[in-house]
C-alpha positions in Angstrom: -26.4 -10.2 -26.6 -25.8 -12.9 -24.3 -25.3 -12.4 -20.6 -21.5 -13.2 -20.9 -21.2 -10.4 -23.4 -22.5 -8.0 -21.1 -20.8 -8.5 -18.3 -17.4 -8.7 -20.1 -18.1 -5.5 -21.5 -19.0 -3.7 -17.9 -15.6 -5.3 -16.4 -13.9 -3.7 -19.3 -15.8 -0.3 -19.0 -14.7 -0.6 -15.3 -11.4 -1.4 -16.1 -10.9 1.9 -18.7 -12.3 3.9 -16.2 -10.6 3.6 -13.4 -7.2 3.4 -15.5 -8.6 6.9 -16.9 -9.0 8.0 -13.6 -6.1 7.0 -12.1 -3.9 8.8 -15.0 -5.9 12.3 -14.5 -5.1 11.9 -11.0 -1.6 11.6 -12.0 -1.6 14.4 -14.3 -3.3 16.9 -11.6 -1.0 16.0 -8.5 2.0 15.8 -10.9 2.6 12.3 -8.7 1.9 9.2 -7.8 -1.0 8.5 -4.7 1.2 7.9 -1.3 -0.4 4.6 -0.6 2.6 3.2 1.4 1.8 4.2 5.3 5.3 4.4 5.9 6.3 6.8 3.5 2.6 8.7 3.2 3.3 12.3 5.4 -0.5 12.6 6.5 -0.6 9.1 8.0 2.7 9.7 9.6 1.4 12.7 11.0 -1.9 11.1 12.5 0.1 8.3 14.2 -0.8 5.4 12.0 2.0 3.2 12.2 2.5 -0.1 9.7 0.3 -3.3 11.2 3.9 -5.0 11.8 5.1 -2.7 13.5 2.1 -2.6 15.6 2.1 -6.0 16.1 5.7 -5.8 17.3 5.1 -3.1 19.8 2.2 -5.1 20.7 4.6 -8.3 21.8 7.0 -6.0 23.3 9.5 -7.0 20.3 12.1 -4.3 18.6 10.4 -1.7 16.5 10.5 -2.0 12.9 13.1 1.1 13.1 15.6 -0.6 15.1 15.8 -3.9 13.5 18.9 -4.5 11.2 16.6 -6.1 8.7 13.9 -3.7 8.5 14.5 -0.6 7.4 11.3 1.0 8.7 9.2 0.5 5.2 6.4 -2.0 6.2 6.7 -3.7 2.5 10.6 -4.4 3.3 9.8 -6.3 7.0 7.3 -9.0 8.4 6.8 -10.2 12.2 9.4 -12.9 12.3 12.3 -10.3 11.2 12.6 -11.8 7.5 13.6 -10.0 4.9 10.6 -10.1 2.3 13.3 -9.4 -0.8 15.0 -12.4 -0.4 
């Protein structure tokens, strides 16, 4: 086997298994992981706070709560107050 072979097949090992992985996990929990910090209970509940909105806080600007455009989910806002779903 060539060295190309090989390390096509590992990436597609890797690939399986972590798609195998990630659908137990699914099955287990009965849900999807909370990966979005806004939304994620446990990060809420230890203070961690989207880096925008840190940022804004930072520069003294409006939180990400308050602004009309952002709705207070860090994928829906960015520092300049654009909306990213435009």
């Amino acid at each position: 086997m060539t060295n190309y072979l090989i390390v096509i097949l590992c990436a597609i090992g890797a690939v399986a298994f972590f798609g195998i992985a990630l659908s137990i996990t699914l099955m287990v929990k009965g849900h999807h992981i909370e990966s979005e910090i806004s939304t994620n209970p446990n990060m809420k509940k230890l203070g961690i706070k989207c880096a925008v909105q840190e940022t804004r806080e930072d520069m003294a600007a409006d939180s990400c709560e308050t602004d009309s455009v952002c709705t207070g989910n860090c994928a829906g806002c960015d520092i300049d107050h654009n909306s990213v779903n435009k």
